[in-house]
N, CA, C and O of each residue as an XYZ file, in Angstrom:
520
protein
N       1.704      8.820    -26.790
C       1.169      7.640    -26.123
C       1.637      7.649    -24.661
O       2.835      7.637    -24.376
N       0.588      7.672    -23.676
C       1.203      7.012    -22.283
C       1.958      6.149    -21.931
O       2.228      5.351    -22.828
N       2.487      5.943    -20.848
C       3.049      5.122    -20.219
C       2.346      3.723    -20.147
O       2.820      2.673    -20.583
N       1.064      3.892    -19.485
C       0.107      3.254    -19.611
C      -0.534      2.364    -20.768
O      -0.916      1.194    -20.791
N      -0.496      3.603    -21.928
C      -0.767      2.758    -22.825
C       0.409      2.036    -23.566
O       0.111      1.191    -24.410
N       1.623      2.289    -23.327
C       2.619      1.317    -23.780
C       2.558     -0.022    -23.259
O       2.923     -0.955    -23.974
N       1.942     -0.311    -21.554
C       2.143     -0.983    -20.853
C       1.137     -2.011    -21.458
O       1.507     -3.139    -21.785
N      -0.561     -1.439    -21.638
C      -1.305     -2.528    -22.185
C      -0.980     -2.794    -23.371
O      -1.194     -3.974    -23.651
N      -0.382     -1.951    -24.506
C       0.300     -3.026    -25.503
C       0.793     -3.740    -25.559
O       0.526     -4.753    -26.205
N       2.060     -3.465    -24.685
C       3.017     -4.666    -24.377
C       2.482     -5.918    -23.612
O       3.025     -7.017    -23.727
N       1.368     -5.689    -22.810
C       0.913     -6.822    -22.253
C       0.243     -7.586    -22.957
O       0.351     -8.809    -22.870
N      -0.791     -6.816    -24.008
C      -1.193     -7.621    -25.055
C      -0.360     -8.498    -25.903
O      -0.808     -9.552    -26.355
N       0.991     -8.035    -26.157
C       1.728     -9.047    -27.058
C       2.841    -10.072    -26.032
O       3.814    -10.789    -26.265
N       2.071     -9.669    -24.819
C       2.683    -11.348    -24.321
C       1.459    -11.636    -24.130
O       1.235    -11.886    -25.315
N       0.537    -11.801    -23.667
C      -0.568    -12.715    -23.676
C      -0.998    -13.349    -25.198
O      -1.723    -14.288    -25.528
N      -0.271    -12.466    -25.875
C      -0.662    -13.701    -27.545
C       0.689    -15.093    -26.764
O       0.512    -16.108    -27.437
N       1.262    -15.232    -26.218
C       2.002    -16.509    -26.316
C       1.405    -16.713    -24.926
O       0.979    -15.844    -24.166
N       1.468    -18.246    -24.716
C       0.376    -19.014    -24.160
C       1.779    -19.179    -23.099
O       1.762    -18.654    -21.986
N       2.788    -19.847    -23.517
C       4.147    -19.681    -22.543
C       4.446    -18.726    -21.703
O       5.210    -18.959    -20.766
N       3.817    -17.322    -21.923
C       4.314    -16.313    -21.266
C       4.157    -16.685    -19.412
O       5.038    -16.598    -18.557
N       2.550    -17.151    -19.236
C       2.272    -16.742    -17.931
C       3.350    -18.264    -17.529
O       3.593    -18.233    -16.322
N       3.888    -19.277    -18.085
C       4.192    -20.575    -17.428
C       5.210    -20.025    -17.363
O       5.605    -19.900    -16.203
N       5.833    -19.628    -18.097
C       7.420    -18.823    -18.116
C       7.534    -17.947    -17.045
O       8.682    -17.883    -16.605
N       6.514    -17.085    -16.350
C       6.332    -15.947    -15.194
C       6.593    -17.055    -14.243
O       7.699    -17.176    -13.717
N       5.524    -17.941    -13.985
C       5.908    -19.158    -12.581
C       6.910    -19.628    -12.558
O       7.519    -19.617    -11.488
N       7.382    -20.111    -13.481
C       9.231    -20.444    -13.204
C       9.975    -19.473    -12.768
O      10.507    -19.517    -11.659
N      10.077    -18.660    -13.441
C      10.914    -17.721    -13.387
C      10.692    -16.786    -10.948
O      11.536    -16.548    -10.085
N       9.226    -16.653    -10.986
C       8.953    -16.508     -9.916
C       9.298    -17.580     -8.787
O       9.980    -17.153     -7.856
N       8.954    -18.780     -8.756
C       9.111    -19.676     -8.581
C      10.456    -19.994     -7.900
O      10.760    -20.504     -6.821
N      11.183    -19.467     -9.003
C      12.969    -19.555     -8.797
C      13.331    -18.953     -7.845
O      14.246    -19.395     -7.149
N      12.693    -17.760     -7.559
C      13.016    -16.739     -6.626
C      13.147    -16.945     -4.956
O      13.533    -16.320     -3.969
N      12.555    -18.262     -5.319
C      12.748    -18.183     -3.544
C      12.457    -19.414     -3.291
O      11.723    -19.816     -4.195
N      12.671    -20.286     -2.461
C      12.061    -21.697     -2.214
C      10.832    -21.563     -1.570
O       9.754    -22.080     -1.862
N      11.195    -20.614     -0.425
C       9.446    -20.093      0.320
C       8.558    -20.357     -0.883
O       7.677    -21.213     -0.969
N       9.052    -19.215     -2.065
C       7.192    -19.204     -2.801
C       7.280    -20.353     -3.155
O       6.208    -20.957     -3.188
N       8.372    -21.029     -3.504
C       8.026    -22.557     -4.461
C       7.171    -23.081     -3.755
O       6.053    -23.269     -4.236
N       7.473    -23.477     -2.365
C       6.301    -24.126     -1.961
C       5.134    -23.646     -1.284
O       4.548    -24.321     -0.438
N       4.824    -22.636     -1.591
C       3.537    -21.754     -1.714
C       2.682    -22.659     -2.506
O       1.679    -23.245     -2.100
N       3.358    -22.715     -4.040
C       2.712    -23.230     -5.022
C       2.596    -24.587     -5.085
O       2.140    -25.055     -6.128
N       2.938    -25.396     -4.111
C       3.430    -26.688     -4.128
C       2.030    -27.817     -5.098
O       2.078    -28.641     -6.012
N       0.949    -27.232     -4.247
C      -0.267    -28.427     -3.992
C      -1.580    -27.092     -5.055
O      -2.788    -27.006     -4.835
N      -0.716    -26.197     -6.212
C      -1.711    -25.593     -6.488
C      -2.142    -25.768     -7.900
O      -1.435    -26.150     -8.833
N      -3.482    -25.415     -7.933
C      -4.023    -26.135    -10.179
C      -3.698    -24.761    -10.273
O      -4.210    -23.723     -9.854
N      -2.304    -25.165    -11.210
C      -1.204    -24.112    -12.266
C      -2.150    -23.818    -13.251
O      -1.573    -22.921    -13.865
N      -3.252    -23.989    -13.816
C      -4.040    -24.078    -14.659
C      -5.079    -22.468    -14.155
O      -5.315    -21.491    -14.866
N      -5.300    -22.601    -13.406
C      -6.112    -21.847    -12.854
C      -5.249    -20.615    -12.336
O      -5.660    -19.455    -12.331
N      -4.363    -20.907    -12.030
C      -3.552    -20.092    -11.319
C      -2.679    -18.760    -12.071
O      -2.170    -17.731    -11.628
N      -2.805    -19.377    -13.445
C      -2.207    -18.608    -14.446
C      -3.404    -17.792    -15.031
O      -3.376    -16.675    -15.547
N      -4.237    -18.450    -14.867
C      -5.513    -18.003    -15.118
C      -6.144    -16.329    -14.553
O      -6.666    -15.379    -15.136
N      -5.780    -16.607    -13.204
C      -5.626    -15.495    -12.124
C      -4.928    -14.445    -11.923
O      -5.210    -13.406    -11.327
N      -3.394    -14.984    -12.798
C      -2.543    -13.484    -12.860
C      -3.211    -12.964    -14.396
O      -3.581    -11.804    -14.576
N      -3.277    -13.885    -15.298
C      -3.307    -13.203    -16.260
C      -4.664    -11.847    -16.016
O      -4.489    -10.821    -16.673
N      -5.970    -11.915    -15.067
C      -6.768    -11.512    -14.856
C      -6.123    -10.134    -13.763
O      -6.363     -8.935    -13.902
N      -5.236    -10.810    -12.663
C      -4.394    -10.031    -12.045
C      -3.680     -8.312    -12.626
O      -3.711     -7.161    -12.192
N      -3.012     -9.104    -13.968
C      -2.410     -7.857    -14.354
C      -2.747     -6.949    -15.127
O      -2.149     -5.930    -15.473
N      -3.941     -7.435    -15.448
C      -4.892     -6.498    -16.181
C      -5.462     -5.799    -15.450
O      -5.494     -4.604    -15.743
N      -6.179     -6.289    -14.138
C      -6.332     -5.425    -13.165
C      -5.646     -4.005    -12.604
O      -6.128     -2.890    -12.406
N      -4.150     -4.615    -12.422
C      -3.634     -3.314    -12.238
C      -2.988     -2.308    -13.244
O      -2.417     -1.233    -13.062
N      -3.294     -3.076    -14.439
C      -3.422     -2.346    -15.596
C      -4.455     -0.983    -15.874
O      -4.363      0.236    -16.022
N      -5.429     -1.995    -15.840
C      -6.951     -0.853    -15.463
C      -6.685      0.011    -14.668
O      -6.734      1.144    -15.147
N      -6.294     -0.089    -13.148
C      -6.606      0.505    -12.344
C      -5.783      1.505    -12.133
O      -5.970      2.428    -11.340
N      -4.234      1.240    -13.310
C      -3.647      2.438    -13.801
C      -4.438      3.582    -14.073
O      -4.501      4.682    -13.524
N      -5.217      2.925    -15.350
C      -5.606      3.733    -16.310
C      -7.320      4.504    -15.738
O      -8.128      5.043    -16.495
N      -7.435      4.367    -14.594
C      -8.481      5.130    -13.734
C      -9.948      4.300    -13.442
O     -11.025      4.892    -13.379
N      -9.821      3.063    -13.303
C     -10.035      1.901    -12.993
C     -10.720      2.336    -11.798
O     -10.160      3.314    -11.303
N     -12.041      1.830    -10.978
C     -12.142      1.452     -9.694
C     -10.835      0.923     -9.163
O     -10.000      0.463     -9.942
N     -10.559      0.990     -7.424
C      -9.672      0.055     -6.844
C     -10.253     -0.895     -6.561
O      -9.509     -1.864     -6.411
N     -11.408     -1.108     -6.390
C     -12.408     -1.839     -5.725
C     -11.943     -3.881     -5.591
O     -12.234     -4.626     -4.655
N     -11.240     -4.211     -6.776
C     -11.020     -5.029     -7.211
C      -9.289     -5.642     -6.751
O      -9.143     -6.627     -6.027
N      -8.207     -4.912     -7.282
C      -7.548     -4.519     -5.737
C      -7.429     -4.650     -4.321
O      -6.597     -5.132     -3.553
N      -8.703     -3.974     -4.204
C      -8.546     -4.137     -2.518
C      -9.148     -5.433     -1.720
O      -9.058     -5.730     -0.528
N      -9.807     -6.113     -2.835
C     -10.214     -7.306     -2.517
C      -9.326     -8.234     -2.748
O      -9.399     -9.285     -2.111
N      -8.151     -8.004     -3.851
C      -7.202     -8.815     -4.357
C      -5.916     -8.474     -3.124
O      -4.870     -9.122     -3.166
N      -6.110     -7.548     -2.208
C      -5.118     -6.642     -1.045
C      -5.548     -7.569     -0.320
O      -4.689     -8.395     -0.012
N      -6.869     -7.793      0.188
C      -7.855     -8.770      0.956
C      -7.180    -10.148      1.365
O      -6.599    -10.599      2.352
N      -7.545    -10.577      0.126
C      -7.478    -12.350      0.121
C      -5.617    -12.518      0.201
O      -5.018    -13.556      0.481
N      -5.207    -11.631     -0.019
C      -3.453    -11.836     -0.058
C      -3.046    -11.349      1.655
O      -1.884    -11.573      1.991
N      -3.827    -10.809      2.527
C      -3.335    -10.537      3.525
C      -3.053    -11.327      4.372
O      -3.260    -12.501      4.062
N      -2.452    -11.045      5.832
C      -1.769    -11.946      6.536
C      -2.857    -12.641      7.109
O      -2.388    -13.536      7.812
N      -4.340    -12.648      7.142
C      -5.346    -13.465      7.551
C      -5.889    -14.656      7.054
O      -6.686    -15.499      7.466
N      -5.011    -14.417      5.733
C      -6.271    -15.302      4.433
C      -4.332    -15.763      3.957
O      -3.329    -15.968      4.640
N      -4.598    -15.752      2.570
C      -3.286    -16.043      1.748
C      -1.640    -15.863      2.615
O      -0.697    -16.654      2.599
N      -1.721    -14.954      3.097
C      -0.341    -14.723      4.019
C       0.739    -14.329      3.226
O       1.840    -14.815      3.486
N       0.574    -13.202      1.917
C       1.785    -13.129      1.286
C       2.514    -11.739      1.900
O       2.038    -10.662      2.257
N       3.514    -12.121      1.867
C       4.406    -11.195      2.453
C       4.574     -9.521      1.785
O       4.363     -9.427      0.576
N       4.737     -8.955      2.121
C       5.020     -7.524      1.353
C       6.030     -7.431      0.848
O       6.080     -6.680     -0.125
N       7.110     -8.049      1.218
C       8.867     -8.123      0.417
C       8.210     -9.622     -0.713
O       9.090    -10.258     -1.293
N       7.271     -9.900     -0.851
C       7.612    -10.619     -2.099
C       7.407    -10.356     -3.140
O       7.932    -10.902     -4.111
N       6.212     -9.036     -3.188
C       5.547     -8.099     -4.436
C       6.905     -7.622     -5.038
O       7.009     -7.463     -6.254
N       7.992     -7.382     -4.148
C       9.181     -7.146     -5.404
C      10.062     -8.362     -5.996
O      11.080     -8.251     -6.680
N       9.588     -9.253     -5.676
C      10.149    -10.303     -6.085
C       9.045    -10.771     -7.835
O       9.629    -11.098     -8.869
N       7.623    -10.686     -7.748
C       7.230    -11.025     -8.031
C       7.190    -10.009     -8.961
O       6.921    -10.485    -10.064
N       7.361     -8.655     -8.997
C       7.503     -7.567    -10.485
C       9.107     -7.881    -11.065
O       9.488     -7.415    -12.139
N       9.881     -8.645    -10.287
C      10.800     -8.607    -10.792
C      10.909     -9.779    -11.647
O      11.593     -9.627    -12.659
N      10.444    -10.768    -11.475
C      10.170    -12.303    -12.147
C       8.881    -11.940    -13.225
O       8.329    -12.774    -13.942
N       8.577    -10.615    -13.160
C       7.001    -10.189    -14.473
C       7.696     -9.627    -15.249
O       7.644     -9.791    -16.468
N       8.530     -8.801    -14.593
C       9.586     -7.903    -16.092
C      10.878     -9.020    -16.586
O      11.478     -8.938    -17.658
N      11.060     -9.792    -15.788
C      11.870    -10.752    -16.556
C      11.468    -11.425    -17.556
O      12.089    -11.853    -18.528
N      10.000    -11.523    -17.163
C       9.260    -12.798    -18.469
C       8.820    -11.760    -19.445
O       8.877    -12.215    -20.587
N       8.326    -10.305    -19.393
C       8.496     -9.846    -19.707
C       9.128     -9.572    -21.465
O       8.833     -9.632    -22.658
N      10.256     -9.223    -20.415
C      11.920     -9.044    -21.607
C      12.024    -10.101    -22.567
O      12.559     -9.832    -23.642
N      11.414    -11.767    -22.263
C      11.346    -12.331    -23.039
C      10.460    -12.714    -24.039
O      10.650    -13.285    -25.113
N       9.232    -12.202    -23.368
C       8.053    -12.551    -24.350
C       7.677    -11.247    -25.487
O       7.210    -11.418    -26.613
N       7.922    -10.302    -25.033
C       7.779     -8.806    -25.744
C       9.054     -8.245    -26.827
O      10.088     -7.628    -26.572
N       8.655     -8.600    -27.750
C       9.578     -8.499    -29.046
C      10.425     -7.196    -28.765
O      11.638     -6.988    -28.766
N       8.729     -5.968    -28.395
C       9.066     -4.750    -28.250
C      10.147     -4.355    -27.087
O      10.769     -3.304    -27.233
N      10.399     -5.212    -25.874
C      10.959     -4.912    -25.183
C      12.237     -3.860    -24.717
O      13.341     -4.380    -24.550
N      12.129     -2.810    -24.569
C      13.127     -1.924    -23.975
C      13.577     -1.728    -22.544
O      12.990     -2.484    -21.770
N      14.527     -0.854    -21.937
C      14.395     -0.767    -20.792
C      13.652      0.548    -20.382
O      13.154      0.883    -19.308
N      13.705      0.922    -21.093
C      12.394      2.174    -21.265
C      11.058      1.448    -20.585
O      10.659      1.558    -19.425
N      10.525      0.708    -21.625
C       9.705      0.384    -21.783
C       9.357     -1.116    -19.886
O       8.285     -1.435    -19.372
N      10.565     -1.481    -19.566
C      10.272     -1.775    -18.366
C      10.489     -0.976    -17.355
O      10.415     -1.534    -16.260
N      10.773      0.331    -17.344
C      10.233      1.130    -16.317
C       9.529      1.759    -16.201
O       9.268      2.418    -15.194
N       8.705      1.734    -17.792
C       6.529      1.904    -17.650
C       6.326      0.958    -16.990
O       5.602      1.156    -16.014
N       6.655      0.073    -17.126
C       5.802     -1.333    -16.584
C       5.848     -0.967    -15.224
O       4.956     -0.955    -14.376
N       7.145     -0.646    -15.156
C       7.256     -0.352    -13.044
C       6.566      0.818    -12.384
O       6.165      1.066    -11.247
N       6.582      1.311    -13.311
C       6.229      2.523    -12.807
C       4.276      2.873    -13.235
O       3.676      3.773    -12.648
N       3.718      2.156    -14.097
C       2.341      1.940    -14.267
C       1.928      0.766    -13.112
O       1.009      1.078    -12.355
N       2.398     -0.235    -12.981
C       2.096     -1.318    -12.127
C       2.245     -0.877    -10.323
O       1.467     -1.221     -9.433
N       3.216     -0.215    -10.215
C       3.340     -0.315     -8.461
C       2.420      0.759     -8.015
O       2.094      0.231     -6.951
N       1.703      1.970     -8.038
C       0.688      1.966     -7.483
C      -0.464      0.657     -6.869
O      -0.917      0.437     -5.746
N      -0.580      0.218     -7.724
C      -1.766     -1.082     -7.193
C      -1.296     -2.175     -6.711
O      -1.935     -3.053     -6.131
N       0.267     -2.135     -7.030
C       0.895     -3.330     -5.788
C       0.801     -2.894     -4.519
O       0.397     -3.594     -3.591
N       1.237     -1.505     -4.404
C       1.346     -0.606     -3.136
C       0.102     -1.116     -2.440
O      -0.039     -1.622     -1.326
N      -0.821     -0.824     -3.475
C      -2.198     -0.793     -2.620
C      -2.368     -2.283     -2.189
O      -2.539     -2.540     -0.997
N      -2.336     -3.005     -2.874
C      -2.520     -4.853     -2.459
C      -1.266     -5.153     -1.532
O      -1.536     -5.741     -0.485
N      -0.272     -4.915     -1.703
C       0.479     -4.773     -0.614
C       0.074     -4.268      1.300
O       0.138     -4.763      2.425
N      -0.336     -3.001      0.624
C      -1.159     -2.090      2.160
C      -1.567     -3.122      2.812
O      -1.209     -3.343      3.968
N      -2.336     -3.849      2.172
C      -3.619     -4.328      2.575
C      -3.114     -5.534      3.612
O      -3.906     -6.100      4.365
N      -1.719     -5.848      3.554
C      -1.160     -7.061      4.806
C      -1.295     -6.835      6.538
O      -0.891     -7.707      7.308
């Protein structure tokens, strides 16, 4: 089995718990007061909505995916539009493998440095894109 495909398993068995993505925003959230109030005035509803769509994305785009989707998600996050910083993408894999560790029964540390190592290509790239 790939790397890859360890990664969409494991992602599949946190998206069975509905807590996982609210548990990611806290946990992110925590990380910094900046992002807190990023999120201040935003529908959490929707928003969870977006990563969960998010990390499948760069899931896919592991697994030989168009970037196409990416670079639009590189787009709207750049310093023109959204304004997210490039030092926060490690903040923000680091607050994903934390929630992670908790939601994934399977959890190893093995198994979170597929995650790191399947996922940061397409941060790189959405990153670039600032």
């Amino acid at each position: 089995m790939t790397k890859t495909d360890l990664v969409f398993q494991s992602y599949g068995r946190c998206c069975n718990r509905d807590a996982f993505f609210v548990d990611f925003y806290e946990s992110f959230m925590a990380s910094s007061t900046i992002i807190r109030d990023r999120f201040e005035n935003t529908d959490m509803a929707a928003q969870r909505h977006l990563l969960r769509n998010g990390i499948m994305q760069l899931i896919l785009h592991a697994r030989g995916m168009s970037d196409r989707k990416l670079k639009a998600l590189g787009e709207s996050h750049n310093r023109t539009h959204y304004d997210i910083k490039p030092e926060w993408y490690s903040l923000w894999l680091d607050a994903l493998m934390k929630t992670v560790r908790i939601h994934d029964p399977e959890y190893t540390k093995e198994l979170d440095a597929a995650w790191r190592e399947v996922l940061t290509p397409g941060i790189d790239l959405i990153r670039g894109a600032y």
